[in-house]
C-alpha positions as CSV (number, residue, x, y, z in Angstrom):
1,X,44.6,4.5,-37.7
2,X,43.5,7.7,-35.6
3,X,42.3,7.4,-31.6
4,X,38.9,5.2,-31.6
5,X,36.3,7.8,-30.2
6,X,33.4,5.1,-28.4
7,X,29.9,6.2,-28.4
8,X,28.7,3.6,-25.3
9,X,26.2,5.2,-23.5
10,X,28.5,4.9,-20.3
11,X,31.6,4.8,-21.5
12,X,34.5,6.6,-23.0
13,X,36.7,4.6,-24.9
14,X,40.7,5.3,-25.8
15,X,42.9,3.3,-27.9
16,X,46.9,4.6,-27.1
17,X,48.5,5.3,-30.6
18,X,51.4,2.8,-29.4
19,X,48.7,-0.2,-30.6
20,X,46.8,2.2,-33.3
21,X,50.0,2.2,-35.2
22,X,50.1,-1.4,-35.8
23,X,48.0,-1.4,-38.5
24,X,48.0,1.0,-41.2
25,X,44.8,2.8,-42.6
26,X,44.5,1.7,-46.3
27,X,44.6,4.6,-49.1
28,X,41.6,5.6,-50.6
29,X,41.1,8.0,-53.3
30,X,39.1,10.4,-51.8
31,X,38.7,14.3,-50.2
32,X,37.8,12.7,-46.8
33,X,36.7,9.4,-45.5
34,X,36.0,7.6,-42.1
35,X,35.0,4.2,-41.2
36,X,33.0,3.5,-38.3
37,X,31.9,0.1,-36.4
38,X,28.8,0.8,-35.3
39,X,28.1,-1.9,-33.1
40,X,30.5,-0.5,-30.8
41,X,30.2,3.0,-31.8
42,X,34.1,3.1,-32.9
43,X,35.7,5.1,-35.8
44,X,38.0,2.4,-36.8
45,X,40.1,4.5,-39.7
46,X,39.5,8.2,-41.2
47,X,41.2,11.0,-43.3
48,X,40.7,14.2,-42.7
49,X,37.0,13.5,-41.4
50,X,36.0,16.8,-39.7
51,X,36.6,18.3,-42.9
52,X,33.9,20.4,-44.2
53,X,32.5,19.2,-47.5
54,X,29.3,19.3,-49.6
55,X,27.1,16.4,-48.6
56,X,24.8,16.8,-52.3
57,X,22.1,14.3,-51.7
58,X,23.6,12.5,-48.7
59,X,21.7,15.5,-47.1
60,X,18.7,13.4,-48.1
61,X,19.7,10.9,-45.0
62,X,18.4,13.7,-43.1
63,X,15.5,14.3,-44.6
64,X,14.5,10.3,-44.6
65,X,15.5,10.6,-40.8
66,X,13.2,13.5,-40.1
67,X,10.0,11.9,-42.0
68,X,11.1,8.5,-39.8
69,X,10.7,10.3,-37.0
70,X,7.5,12.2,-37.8
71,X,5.5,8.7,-39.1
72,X,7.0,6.6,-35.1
73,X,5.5,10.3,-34.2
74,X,2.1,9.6,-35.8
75,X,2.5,12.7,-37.4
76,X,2.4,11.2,-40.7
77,X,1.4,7.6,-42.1
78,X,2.9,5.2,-44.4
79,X,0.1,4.9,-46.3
80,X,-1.3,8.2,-46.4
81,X,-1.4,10.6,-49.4
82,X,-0.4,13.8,-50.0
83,X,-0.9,16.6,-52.6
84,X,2.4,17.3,-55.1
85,X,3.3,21.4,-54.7
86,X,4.0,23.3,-57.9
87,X,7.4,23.9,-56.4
88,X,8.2,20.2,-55.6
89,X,7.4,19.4,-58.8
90,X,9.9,21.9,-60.7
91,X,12.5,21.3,-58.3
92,X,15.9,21.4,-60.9
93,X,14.3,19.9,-63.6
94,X,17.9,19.3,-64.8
95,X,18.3,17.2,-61.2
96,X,17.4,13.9,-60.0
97,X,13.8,13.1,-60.0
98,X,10.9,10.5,-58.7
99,X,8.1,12.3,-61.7
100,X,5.7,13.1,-58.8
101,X,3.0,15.1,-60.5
102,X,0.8,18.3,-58.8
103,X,-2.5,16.3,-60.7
104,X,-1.7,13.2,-59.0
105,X,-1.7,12.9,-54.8
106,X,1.5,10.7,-53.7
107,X,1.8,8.5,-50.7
108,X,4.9,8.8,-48.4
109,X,6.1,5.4,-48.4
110,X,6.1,6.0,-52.5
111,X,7.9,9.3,-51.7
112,X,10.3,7.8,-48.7
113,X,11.1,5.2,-51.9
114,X,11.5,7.8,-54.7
115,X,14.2,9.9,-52.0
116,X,16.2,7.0,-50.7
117,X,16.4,4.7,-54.2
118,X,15.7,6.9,-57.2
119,X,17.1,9.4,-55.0
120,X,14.5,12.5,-56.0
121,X,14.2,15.7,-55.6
122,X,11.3,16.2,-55.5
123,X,10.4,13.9,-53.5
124,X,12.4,15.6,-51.1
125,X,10.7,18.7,-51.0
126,X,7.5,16.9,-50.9
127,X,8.4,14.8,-47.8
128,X,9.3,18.2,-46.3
129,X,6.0,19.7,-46.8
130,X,4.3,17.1,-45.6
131,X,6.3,16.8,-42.7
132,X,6.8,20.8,-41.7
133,X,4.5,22.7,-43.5
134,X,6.8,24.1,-46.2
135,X,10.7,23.6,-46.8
136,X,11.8,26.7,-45.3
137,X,10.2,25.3,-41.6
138,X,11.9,21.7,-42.5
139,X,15.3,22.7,-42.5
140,X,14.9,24.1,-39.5
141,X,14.2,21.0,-38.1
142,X,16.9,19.7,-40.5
143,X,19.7,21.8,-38.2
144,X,17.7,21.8,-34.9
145,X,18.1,17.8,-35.2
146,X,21.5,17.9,-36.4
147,X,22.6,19.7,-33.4
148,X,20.8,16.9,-31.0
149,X,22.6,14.2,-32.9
150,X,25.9,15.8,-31.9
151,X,26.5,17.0,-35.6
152,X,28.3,20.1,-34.6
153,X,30.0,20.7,-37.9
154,X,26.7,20.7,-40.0
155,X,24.4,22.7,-41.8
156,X,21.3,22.1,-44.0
157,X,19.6,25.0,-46.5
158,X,17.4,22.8,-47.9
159,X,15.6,19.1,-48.2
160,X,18.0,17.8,-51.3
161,X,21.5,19.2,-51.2
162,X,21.4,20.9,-54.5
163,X,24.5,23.6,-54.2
164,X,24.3,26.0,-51.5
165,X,26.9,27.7,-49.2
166,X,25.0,27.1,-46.5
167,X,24.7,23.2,-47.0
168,X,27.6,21.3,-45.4
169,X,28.8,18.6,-43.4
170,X,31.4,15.9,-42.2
171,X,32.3,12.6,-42.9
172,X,32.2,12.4,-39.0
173,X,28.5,13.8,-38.8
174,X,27.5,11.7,-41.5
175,X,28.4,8.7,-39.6
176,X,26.6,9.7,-36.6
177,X,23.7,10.3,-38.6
178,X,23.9,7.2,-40.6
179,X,24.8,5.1,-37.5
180,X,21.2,6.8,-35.8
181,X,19.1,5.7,-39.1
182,X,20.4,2.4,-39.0
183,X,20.0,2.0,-35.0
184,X,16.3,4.4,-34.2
185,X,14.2,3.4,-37.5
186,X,15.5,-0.5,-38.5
187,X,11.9,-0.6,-39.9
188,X,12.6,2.0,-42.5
189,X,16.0,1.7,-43.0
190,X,14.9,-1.4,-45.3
191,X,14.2,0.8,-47.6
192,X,17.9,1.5,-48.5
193,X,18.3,-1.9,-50.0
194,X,15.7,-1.9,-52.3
195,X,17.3,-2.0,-56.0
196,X,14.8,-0.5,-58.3
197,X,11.5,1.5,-57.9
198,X,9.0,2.1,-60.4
199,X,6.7,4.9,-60.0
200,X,4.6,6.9,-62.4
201,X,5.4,3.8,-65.3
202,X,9.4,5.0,-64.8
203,X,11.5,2.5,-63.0
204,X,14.6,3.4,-62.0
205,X,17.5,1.7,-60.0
206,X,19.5,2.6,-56.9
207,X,22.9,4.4,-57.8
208,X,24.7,2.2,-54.7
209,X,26.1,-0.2,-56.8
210,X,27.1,-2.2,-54.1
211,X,23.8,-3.4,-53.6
212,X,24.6,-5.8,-56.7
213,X,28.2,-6.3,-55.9
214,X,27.9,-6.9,-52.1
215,X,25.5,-9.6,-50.7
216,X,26.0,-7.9,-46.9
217,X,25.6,-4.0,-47.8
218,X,22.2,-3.2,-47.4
219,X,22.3,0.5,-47.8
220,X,22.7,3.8,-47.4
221,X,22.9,6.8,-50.2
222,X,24.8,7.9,-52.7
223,X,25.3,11.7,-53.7
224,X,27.3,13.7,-56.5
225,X,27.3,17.3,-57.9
226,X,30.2,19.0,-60.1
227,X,31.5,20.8,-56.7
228,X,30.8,18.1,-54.4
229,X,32.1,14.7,-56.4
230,X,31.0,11.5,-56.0
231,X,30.2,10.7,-52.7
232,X,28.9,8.1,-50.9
233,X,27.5,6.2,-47.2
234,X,27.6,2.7,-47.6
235,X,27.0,0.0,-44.6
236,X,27.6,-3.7,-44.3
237,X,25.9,-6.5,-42.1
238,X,28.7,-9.8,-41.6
239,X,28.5,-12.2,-38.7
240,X,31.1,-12.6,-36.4
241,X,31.3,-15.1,-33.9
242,X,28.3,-14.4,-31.6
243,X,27.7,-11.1,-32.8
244,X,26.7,-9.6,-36.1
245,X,28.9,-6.5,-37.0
246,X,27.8,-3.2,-39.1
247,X,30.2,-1.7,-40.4
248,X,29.4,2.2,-42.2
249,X,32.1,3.9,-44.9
250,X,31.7,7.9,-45.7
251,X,33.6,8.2,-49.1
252,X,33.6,11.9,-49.9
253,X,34.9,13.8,-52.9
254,X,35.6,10.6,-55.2
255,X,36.3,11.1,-59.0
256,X,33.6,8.7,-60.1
257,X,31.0,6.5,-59.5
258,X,33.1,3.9,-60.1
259,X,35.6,5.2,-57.8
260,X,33.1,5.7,-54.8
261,X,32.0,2.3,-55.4
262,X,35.2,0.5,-55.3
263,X,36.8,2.7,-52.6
264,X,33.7,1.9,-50.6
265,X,34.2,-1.5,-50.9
266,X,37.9,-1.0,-49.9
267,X,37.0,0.3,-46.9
268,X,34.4,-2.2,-45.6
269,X,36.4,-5.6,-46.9
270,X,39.4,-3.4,-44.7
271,X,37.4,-3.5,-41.6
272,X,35.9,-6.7,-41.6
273,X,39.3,-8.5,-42.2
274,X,41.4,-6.5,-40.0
275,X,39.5,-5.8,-36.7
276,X,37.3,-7.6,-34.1
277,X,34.6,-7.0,-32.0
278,X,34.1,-7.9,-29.1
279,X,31.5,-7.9,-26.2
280,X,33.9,-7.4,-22.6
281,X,31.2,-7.1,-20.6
282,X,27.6,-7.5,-20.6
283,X,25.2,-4.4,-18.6
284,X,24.8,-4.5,-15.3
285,X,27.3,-7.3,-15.1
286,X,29.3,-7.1,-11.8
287,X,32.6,-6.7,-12.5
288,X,33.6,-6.4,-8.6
289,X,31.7,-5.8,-5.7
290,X,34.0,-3.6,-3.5
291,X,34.0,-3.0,0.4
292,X,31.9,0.2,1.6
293,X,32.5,2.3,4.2
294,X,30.0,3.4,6.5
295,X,27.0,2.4,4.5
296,X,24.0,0.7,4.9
297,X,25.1,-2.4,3.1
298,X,29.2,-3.8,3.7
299,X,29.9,-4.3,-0.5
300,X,28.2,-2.3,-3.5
301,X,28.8,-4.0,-6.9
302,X,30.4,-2.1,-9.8
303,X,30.2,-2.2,-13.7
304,X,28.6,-0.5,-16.7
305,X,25.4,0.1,-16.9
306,X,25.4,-0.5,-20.9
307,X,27.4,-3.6,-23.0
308,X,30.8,-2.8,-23.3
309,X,31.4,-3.5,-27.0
310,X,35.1,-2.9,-28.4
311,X,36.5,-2.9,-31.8
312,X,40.5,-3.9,-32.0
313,X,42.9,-5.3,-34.4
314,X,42.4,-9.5,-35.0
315,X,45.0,-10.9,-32.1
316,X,45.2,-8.0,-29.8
317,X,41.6,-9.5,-28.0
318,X,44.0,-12.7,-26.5
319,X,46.3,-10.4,-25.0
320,X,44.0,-8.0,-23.3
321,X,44.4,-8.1,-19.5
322,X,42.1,-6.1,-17.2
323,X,43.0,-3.9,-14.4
324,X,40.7,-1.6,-12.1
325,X,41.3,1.4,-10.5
326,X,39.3,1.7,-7.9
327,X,38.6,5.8,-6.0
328,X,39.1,3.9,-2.5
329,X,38.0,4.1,-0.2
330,X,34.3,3.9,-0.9
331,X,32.2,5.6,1.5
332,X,28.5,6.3,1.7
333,X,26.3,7.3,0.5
334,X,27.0,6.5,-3.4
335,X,24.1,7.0,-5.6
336,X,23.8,4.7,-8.5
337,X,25.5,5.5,-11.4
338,X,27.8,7.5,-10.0
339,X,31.1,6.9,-11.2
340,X,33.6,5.1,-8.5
341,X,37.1,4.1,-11.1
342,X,38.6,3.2,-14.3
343,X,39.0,-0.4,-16.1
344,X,42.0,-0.2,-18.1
345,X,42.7,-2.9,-20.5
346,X,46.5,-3.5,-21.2
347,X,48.2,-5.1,-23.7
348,X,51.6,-5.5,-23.3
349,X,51.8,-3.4,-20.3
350,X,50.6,-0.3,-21.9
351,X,47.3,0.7,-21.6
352,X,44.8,0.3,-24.4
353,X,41.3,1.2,-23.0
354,X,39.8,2.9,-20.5
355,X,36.5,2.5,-19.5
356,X,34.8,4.1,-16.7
357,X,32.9,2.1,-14.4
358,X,30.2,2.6,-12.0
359,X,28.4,1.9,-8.9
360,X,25.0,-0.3,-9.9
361,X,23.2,0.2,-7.2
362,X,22.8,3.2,-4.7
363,X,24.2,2.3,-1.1
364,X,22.8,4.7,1.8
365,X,24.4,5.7,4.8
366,X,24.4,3.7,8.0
367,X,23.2,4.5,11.7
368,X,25.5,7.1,13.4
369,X,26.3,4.0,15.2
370,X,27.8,2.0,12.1
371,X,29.1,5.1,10.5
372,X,31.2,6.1,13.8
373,X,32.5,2.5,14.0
374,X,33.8,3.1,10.0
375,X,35.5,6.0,10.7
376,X,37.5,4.2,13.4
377,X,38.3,1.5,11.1
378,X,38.9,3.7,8.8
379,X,41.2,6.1,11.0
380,X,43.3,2.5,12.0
381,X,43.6,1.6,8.5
């Protein structure tokens, strides 16, 4: 298993590779693959997952992500219709399709359901007119978001991922992406699970087979060209304990659908059984409430100003032991937020996590009076 990377808001989270080795990764046919817990933001497993590799119509995700954005924007409406461009319509004709029609005006939730289930291609470029202008101004957005999304390794040339040089990504990035999907638009992520679609009298079915296979996977996207393989995003809703964990798999480069699928399912079943989360702490929870040296109050209470949420191997929760490091002494004035030590969690005496932690309230200074009186304390001490 490689170093958990944490994507808490306040936090950054390290696992020591004396526990990561106690578990194995499992082995899974595929080019690259990574498996995140994204209700703590941990990558729990991956192979080679900053490789770069053709996402074919995973690149869709985006696209979905972008018209998301543009209807919580008002930008664009559920239920409002569109015209069908000549050039959406004869998009590959030897590619994935929805059958949207220039005669017929098409609404975007029909096109948000022909992109993400019967996985269309035109639809695609039609959702990218209507939400840029034309497709050549949507992938611009495309790589503008992927930049603020931290997807540093990627690169969109169009709406689809039809082969280009210029169309890459990650198995990493994907995550992030599919982990933002999942977290910003809930409402449209729904869509995902939806098993067949019928539009212009031609129903077809969603190729994520898992959605028939797997009561708790409720999305995301499948994708496959010649160059690329089979590939898949898969994600998985199961309660545990007091809280209900997602788990997402990025499958890249697979032999088959049939492959994807089951190696998919590998991966998830892998996580579920072989890891916990768990919540530490909760936000704004004092975790100690430290003296303060010449401030305007005598003790300033520290913590995390966001859950603390970690994924580790079943049994290793029992034998976590905390221990802060404080940056003593604590003098004024601290403003809130600012960071004032470290929180390791050690299990057997080795350090597992570390978690910054930081003051919850701003403390100001006191009179010259008080502060001269702390300096002699401070001077005897």
């Amino acid at each position: 298993m490689k170093k958990i990377i944490a994507a808490l808001a306040t936090s950054v989270l390290l696992m020591t590779s004396a526990v990561a080795q106690t578990l194995p990764p499992p082995t899974i046919a595929a080019k690259s693959w990574l498996l995140l817990d994204s209700t703590s933001g941990q990558v729990i497993a991956a192979q080679d997952p900053d490789a770069r590799v053709e996402p074919a119509s995973l690149t869709k995700i985006m696209t979905a992500y972008l018209t998301f954005q543009a209807i919580k924007d008002k930008k664009l409406a559920l239920d409002q219709k569109v015209n069908v461009s000549v050039k959406a319509w004869k998009v590959d004709s030897s590619s994935s399709k929805m059958f949207i029609d220039p005669a017929t005006p098409v609404s975007i939730n029909d096109l948000l359901h022909g992109l993400m289930v019967q996985s269309g291609n035109d639809a695609a470029v039609a959702l990218a007119e209507a939400v840029a202008g034309d497709e050549a101004a949507f992938v611009v957005l495309m790589n503008r978001e992927a930049q603020r999304l931290g997807m540093a390794n990627s690169r969109f040339a169009n709406p689809h991922g039809l082969p280009s040089p210029d169309n890459y990504t990650t198995a990493r990035d994907l995550s992030v992406l599919a982990r933002h999907v999942i977290n910003d638009f809930p409402e449209f992520y729904k869509i995902d699970s939806v098993k067949s679609f019928t539009y212009n009298k031609i129903t077809q079915q969603n190729r994520n087979r898992l959605l028939w296979l797997d009561p708790t996977v409720d999305g995301m996207k499948t994708g496959h060209t010649e160059s690329a393989g089979y590939c898949m995003v898969a994600s998985a809703k199961r309660p545990a304990g007091n809280i209900e964990r997602r788990l997402i798999s990025v499958v890249m480069g697979t032999s088959s659908d049939g492959t994807r699928t089951a190696e998919s399912q590998k991966l998830l079943n892998w996580g579920f059984q072989n890891f916990d989360t768990v919540k530490l702490y909760s936000k704004g929870q004092a975790i100690d409430t430290p003296e303060i040296w010449k401030g305007s109050q005598s003790n300033l209470k520290i913590g995390f100003t966001s859950d603390v949420l970690v994924t580790v191997p079943k049994g290793v929760v029992a034998k976590m032991k905390p221990v802060l490091e404080r940056k003593d002494p604590l003098v004024a004035p601290i403003a809130a937020n600012a960071r004032v030590g470290t929180l390791k969690m050690m299990v057997d005496g080795k350090p597992m996590l570390e978690l910054p932690v930081v003051a919850l309230q701003s403390v100001d200074q006191a009179s010259i009076f008080g502060r001269a009186w702390d300096s002699v304390r401070l001077w005897m001490k």
